[in-house]
N, C-alpha and C positions, 0 to 999 in steps of 0.2 A: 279573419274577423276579430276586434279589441273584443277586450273583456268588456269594458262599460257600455259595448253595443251589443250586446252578446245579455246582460245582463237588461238592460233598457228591454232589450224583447220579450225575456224572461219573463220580467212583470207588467208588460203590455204595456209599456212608453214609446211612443211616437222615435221610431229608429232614423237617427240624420246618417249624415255621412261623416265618416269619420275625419274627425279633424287632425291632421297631423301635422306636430307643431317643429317648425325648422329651428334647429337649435341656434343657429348664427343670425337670425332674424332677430328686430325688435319689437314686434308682435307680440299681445300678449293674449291668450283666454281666458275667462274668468265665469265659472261656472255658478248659478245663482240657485236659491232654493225653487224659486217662484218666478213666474213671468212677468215685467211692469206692469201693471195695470194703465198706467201715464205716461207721458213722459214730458204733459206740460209744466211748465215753471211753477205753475199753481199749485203742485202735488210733491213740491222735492222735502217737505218734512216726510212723509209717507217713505216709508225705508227702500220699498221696491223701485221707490223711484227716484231717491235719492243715490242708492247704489253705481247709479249708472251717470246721471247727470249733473250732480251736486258737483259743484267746484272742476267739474269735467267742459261738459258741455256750456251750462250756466253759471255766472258770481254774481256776489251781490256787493254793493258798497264795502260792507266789513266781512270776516271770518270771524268762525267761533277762534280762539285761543284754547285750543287745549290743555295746554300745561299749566297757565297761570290762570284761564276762565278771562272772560270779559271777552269784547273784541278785540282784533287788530284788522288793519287795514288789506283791501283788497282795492276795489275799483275807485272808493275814496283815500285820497293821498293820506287824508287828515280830517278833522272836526274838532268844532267845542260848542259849547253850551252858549246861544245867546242871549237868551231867557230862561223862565222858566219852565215855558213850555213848548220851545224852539230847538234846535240843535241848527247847524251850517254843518254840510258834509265840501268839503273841496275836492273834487277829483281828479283823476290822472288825465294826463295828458297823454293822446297820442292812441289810445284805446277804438278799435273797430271792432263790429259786431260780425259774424260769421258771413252776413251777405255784404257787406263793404261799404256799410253805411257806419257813419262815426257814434261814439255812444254822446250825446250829448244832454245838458241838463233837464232839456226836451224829454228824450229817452228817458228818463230817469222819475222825472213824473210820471208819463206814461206807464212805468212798469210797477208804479207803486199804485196809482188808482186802478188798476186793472185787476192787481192782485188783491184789492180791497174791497173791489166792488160786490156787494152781497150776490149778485147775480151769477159770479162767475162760483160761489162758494168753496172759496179756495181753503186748503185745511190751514195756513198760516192766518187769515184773519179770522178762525175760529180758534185756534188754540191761542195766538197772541192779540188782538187788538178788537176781537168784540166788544169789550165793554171800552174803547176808548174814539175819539173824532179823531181822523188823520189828516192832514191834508199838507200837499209839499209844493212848492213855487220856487218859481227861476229866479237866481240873483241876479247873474249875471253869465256870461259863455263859459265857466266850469264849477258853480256853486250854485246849491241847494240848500233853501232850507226848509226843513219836516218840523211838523206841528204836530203837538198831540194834545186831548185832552181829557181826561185829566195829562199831567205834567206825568213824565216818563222818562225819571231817572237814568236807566239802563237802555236806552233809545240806541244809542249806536252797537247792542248787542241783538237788541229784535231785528237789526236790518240784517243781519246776516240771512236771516229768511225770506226778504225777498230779490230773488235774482232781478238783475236788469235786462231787460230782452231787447231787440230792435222793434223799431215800431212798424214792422210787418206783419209783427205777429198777432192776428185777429183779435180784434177787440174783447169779443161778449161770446166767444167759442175757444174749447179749448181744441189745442194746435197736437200735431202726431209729427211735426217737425220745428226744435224748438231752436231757435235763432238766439244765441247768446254771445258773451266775449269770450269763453273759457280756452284753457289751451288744445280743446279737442272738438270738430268739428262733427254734427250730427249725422252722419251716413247713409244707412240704411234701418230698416226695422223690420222685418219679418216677422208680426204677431206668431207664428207657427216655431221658430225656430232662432233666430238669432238678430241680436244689435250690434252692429257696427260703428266704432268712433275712429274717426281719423286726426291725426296730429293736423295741428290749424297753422300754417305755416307765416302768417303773419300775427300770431298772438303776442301781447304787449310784455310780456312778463318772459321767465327766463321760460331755453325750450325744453321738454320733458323727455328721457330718453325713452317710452315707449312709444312707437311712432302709430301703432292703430292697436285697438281693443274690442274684442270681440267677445260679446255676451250671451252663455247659452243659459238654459234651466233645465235644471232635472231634479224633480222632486225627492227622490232617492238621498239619502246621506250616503249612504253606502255605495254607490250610482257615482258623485261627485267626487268621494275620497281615492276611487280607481280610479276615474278620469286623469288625476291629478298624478296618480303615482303611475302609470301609464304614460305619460306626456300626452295627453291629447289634453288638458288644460294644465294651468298655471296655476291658477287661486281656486280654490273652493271652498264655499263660505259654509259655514254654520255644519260643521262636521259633528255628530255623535260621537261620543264618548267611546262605543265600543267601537267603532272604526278610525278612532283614532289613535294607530296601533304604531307608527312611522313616528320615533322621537326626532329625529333629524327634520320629518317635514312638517309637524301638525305645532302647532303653535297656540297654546289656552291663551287667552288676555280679558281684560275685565272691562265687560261691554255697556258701564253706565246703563243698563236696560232692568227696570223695574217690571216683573212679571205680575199683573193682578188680573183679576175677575169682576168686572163693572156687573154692579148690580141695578138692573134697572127696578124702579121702586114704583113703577103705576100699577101693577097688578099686587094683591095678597099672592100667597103670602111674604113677599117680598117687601110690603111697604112694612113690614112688622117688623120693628130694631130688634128684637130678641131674636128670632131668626135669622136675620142677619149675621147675629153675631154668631149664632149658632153655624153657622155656614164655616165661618172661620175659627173656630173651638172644634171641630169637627175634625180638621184636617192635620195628619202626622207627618207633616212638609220634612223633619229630620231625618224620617224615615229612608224618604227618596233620593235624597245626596249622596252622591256616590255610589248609586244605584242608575236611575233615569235621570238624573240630575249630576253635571260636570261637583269633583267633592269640596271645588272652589265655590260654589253659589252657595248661599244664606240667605235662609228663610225674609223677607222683605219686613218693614213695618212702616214705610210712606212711602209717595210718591218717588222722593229723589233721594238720593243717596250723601254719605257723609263728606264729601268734598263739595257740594253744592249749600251755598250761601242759605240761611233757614232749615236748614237738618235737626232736625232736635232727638236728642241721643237718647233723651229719657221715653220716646215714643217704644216699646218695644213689642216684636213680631206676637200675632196672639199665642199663647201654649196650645200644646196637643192638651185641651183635657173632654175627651168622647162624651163622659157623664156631664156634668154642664151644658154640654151641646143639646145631649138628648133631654134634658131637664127643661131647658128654656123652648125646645119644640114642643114636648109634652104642656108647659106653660102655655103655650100660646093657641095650640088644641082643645085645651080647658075653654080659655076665652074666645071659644066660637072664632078663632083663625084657620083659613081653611088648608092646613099644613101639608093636606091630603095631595091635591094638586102637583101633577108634573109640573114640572121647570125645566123647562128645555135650556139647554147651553149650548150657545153660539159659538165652535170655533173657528181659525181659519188656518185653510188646511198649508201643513207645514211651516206652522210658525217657530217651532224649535223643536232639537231634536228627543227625540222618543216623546212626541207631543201626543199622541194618543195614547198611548202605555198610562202618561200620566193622567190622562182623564177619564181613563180607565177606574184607577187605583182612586181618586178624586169622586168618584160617582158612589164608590163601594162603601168609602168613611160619611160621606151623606146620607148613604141607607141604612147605615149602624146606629145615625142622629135620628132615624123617622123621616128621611126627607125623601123625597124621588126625583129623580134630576135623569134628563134625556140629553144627551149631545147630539146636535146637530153640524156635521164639516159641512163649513160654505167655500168655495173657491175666493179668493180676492174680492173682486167685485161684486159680488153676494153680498159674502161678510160686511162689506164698507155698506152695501144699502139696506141691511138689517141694522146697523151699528145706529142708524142716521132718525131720526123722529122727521117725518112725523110718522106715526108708528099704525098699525090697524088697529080701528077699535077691536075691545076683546078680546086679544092677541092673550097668550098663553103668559106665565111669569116666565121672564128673559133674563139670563147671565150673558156676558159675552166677553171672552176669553182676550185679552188685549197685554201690548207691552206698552211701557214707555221710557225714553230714554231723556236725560237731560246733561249735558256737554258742556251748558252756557255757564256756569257756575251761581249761579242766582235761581231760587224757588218760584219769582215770579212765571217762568218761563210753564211751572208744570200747574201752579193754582190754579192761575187765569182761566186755563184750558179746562182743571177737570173740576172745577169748585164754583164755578161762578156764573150765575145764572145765565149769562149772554152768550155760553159756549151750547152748545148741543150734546156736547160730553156730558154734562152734568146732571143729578139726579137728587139736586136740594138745593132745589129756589128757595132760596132764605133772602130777606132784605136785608138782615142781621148778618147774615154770613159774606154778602157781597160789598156792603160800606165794609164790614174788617179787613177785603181780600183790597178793595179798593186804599183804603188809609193803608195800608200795608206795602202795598207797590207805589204808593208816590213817596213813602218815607226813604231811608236812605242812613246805612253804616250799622251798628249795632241796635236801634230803633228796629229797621228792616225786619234783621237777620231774628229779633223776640217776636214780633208779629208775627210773623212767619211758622216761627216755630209752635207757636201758641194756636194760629190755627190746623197746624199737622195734628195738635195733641186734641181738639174738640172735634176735629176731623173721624180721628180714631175710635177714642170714646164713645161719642154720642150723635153721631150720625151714622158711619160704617156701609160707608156706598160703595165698598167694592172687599174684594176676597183677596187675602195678599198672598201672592207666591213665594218667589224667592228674586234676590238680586243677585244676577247672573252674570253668569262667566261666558264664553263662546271660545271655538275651535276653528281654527283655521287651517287648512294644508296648504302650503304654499312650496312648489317645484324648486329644486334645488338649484336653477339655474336664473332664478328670482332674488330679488333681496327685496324683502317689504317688511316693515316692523307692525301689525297692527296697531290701533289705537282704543279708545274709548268709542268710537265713533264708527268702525268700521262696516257695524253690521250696516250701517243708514249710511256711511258712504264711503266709496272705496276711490281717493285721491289718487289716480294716474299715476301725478306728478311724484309719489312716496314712490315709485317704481324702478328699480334700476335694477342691472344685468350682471349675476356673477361672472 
């Protein structure tokens, strides 16, 4: 019997059969923290379900560009601007969808009003395009052109989110088999135990040497990094710090993932800024690096990070200072706030590693402030339908424990989502704050880039809708008979095609 099964029993995890991986194959396994929740085209910003299907199974017109930010081309050869509030995508030639139907500019609308349609509540038209009109039409047999409005500078980088599907794939339901052009065809799915991808033998683009991929989960960090050093998997994501003890196989890189705590504001004492802030004056985030924390992460102070377009540097993480904390609770106790009240915090279970340790230690600095704070772990799909309003009346005051990552090199990508009244993320309907988030995303070059920055700093200051972590590093073990470099992007999706065989 392996260690990693041997060790799955140990702590009561659903025991498979052991996978044993043929060295001379090109076969790869790749162990996940977590099970997809999805695995429609509608859900690939969602990490679990990007993991698996992002640029795999599904593409969309462009790619993010990671090295230089912006897009570059995927399913469209090319684009330019015809208007103002136009773009023309022209695309490839020669492109068929997994069931043998060709992608045409048919297909292409279809996949963009689908993914748009409020009905289908896809998280791409709530973190990018709530607050704008879309609408796309056929030029001609390989050109499209997309409408937006307001006018949408950075249009050919939002397209990266949404994949093109074949137009089989159910209108107004989301699908558990998703029909795309990518160089790996959908397989199998066994909610209990594993995903299956097969190499697509007529994909348009170059072929990938992994020819199938197989995806298991085991919530374990310590679980995943044996798997891995055992050979019965190849990749395992999101390794803990103390099990990543193999310098030759574990690999840190810098995960663009901003860690915060979304403060939801309809309940006291939550809707109270002093407590608020007191939430984040509370906590000795320095404490935990290099501790529960990889001793690459640093304390956060916005949404996106400093290689993304509107970073503003003079934002910075709140200090540890305890007294201030408990001063501003005791303040707001005075003025009849009822500070008294539990706050339960929503997290979801194994979102990163020694994720409970941390909100352990997280709960303790709140109670030194006067606060009381309950965690509650929700599975996946839990967590997503506590995350989502409409909420029950009465409902208890709510934290909920979230990351975010941004790749695209532009702020628009993370405002939109977490600042602006038309997302569901958000927790300050201002009219004031959504014309500036508005005039801010149709401006363009160093305009932009002050806008932007200018609302991270009123963001901070004098609203304070969420609790800020750390911007984080992650861990990878990858088998020695592998060659894969991570990226910025890995934890949300892991490219096949980066995969070749020492």
């Amino acid at each position: 019997m392996s260690l990693a099964r041997i060790l799955c029993t140990a702590i009561g995890l659903t025991v498979l059969p052991t996978i044993v991986m043929a060295q001379d194959n090109k076969a790869v396994t790749i162990v996940l923290p977590e099970a997809p929740a999805y695995v429609d085209s509608c859900q690939v910003l969602n990490s679990s379900t990007g993991r698996v299907v992002k640029l795999n199974v599904l593409e969309a017109l462009t790619q993010v560009d990671l090295d230089k930010g912006g897009a570059k081309p995927r399913l469209a050869a090319s684009w330019e601007r015809v208007s103002d509030k136009t773009w023309r995508f022209h695309l490839r030639e020669g492109v068929t969808f997994h069931d043998g139907t060709a992608m045409t500019p048919v297909a292409v609308v279809y996949s963009i009003e689908r993914t748009l349609d409020p009905k289908m509540s896809c998280d791409v038209r709530q973190r990018y395009f709530s607050n704008s009109k879309v609408s796309a039409s056929v030029v001609d047999g390989s050109t499209v052109d997309i409408s937006t409005d307001p006018a949408q500078p950075i249009l050919p980088t939002l397209m990266e989110a949404i994949p093109i599907i074949s137009m089989a794939t159910p209108r107004n339901e989301v699908t558990r088999q998703p029909i795309g052009t990518g160089p790996y065809v959908f397989s199998q799915w066994d909610t209990q135990s594993q995903i299956v991808l097969d190499r697509n033998p007529n994909y348009w683009g170059q072929r990938p040497e992994v020819a199938q991929a197989k995806y298991l989960w085991r919530q374990e960090s310590f679980v995943r990094a044996s798997m891995v050093g055992l050979g019965e998997a190849d990749i395992g994501l999101l390794i803990a710090d103390q099990h990543a003890d193999n310098q030759k196989t574990d690999v840190v890189f810098n995960n663009a993932e901003m860690t915060r705590i979304h403060i939801h504001i309809d309940q006291p004492p939550l809707n109270d800024l002093r407590v608020r802030k007191a939430l984040n004056l509370a906590l000795d985030r320095d404490s935990l690096v290099g501790v529960l924390f990889n001793k690459g992460a640093r304390p956060a102070s916005q949404i996106v990070g400093p290689s993304v377009l509107g970073y503003n540097p003079d934002v910075k993480p709140y200090r540890f200072d305890a007294a201030e904390a408990k001063r501003l609770v005791d303040a707001a106790r005075a003025d009849g706030v009822p500070v008294n009240r539990q706050i339960i915090m929503h997290a979801r279970a194994n979102n990163f590693p020694n994720d409970n340790e941390v909100m352990e230690a997280f709960v303790a600095m709140w109670a030194a402030a006067g606060l009381n704070v309950k965690v509650e772990v929700l599975e996946l799909a839990q967590f997503r339908a506590a995350l989502r309003p409409p909420f029950p009346p009465g409902r208890q005051p709510t934290l909920s424990i979230t990351s975010h990552d941004n790749t695209t090199g532009d702020a628009a990508f993370s405002i939109v989502s977490k600042y602006h009244s038309s997302s569901w993320q958000t927790d300050i309907p201002s009219a004031e704050m959504d014309r500036r988030i508005e005039d801010a995303t149709a401006a363009t070059g160093e305009d932009r880039r002050k806008r932007f920055q200018d609302i991270f700093a009123e963001v901070h200051e004098n609203v304070v809708p969420e609790i800020w972590m750390y911007d984080m590093v992650s861990t990878v073990r990858i088998a020695p008979r592998i060659n894969y470099i991570p990226n910025a992007a890995t934890n949300a999706q892991v490219d096949l095609s980066d995969i070749s065989f020492n």
